[in-house]
N, C-alpha and C positions, 0 to 999 in steps of 0.2 A: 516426369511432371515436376514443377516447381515443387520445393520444401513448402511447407507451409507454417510461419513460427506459431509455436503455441508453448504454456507451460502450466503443465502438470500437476496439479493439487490436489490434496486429500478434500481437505476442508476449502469451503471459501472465507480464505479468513489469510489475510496478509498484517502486516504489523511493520510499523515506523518511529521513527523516532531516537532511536538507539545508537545512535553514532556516536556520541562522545560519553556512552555509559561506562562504569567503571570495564575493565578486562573482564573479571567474571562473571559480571552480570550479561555480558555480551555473549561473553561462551557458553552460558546456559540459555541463552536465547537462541543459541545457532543449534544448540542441542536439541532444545524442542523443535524448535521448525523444521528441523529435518525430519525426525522420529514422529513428524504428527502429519510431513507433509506440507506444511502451509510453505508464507514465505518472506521473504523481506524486502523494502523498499527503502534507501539509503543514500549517501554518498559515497560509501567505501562497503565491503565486505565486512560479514560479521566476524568470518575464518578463514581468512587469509593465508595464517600459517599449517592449515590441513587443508589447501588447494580447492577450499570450496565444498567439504564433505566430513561429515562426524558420523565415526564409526561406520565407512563404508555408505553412511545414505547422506543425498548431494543436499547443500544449505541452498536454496534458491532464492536468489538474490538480482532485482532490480534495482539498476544504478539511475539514482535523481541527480541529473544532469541540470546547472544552471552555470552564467556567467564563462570564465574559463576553465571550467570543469571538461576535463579531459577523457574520453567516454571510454571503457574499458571492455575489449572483446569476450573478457572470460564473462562478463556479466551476461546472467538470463534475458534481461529485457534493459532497453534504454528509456527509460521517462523523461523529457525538457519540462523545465519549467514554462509554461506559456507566459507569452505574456501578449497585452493587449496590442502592441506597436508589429506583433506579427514577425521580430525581430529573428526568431530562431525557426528561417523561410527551409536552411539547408542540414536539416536532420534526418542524418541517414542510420542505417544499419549497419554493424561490423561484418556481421556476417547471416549467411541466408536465415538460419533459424533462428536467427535473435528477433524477440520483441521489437517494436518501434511502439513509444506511445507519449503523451505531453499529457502534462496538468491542464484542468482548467475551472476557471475560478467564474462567479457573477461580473465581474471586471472584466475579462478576457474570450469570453463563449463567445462573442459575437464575431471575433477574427478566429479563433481558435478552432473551432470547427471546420470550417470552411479547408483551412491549414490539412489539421489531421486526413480528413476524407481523400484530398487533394495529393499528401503526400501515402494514402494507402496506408494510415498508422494501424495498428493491432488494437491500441486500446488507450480510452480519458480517462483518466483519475480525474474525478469529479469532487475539486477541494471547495468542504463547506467552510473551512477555516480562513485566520489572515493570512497562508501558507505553508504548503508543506516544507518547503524549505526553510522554514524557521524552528527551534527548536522546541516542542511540545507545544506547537500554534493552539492546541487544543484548549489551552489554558487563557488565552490572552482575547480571547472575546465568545460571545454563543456564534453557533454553527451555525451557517446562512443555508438553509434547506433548499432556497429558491435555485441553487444550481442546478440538482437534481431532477427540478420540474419543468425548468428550461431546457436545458439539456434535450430532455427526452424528449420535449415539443419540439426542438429544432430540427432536431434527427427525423424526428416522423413526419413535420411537413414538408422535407427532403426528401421521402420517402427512403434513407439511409439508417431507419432507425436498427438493421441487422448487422448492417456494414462495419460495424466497431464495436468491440465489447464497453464497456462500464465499470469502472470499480469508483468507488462512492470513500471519500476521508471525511471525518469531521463530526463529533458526537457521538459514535458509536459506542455504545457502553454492554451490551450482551447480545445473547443471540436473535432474541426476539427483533433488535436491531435490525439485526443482518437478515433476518426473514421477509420483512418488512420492504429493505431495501434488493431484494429478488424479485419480490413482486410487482415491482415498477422497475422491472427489466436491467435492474442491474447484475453485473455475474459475480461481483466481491466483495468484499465491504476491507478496508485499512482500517486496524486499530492504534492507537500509540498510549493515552492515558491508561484507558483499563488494565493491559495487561503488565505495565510497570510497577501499576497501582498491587495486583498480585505477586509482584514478584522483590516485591518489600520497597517501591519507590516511594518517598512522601511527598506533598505537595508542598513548595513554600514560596506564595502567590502565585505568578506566573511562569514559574518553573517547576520542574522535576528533579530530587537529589534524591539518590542513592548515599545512605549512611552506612556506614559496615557497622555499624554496634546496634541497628535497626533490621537487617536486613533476616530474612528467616534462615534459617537452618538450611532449607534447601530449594534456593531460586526454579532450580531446574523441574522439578518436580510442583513446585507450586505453579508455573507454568505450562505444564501440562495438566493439571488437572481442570486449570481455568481455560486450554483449548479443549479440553473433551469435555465441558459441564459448556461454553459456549456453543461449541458444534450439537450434540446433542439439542438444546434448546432451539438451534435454526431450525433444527430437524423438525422436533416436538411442531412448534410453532406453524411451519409451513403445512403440514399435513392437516395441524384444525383448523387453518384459513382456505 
């Protein structure tokens, strides 16, 4: 029988954003997400130079493919950028078990979908933001929800609403979030401010910097404690609802 791609998670809790963070803020993030399970969604690898794995357990990593971005086999899943013009018609997979999936934005659902289903993709990142491909998009305007709600109307008067999973960017600040966004059938939620915000990032306007005379004592750990108090809380949350 065909492979079937899928990947692997503790938590439903993926995180973005981190490409051009300092060195060690990134290897405490590859650190967490492996030790908690979650996973990443980027242009590049968090650990590259440990082949994709800390201390024996594997960094899971989706590559956010745009423009001439060159799609890499060792990556977990391939996400395109969508875009409205339908322009990215020939996105394939490196190889059988790899992920295949595209963003898609209020701007782009109406070709995007059609797209995804058509080429058999695994999964939409359902961006509420001006882009995931932009650096901490989270910051440069509020989340447009209505993806979300479209989205799952399309699907369902297609009658495809099983056919593709869901992972939802844009807003997410805790677990309650993420509980919230299960319940209208999404399977994940990306986060990017929040858990920078835990791991000593400060805001300064539309961006995110990382200060080393700011930063705490110990990124990696405060990272995890803010995946196990979010996971927990989806948990909490989903069981009183």
């Amino acid at each position: 029988p065909a492979q079937v791609p899928c990947l692997p998670l503790s938590e439903p809790i993926l995180i973005t954003g981190f490409d051009d963070a300092p060195p060690a803020v990134r290897e405490a993030l590859a650190g967490g997400l492996a030790r908690k399970g979650c996973a990443y969604i980027g242009r590049r690898p968090l650990a590259p130079e440990s082949e994709g794995s800390i201390e024996g357990e594997p960094v899971r990593w989706l590559q956010l493919i745009q423009d001439a971005d060159r799609p890499d086999p060792a990556a977990d899943g391939l996400i395109y950028v969508g875009r409205s013009d339908g322009e990215n018609i020939s996105m394939k997979r490196l190889r059988p078990d790899q992920l295949l999936g595209m963003t898609v934005s209020a701007r782009t659902l109406g070709t995007a979908i059609p797209i995804a289903l058509a080429q058999r993709m695994d999964l939409l990142v359902l961006d509420c933001t001006v882009g995931i491909d932009q650096p901490w998009s989270e910051l440069k305007a509020a989340p447009d929800l209505t993806v979300l709600r479209d989205a799952i109307q399309t699907l369902r008067q297609l009658g495809k609403e099983e056919e593709i999973a869901l992972v939802n960017f844009g807003g997410m600040r805790s677990g309650t979030d993420v509980a919230k966004a299960l319940a209208i059938n999404c399977n994940a939620s990306v986060f990017g401010v929040a858990p920078a915000l835990a791991m000593g990032g400060e805001i300064v306007g539309d961006r995110l910097i990382f200060r080393d005379d700011a930063r705490p004592a110990s990124p990696a750990a405060d990272l995890d404690n803010w995946i196990t108090a979010t996971s927990q809380e989806t948990a909490i949350i989903a069981r009183c609802t």
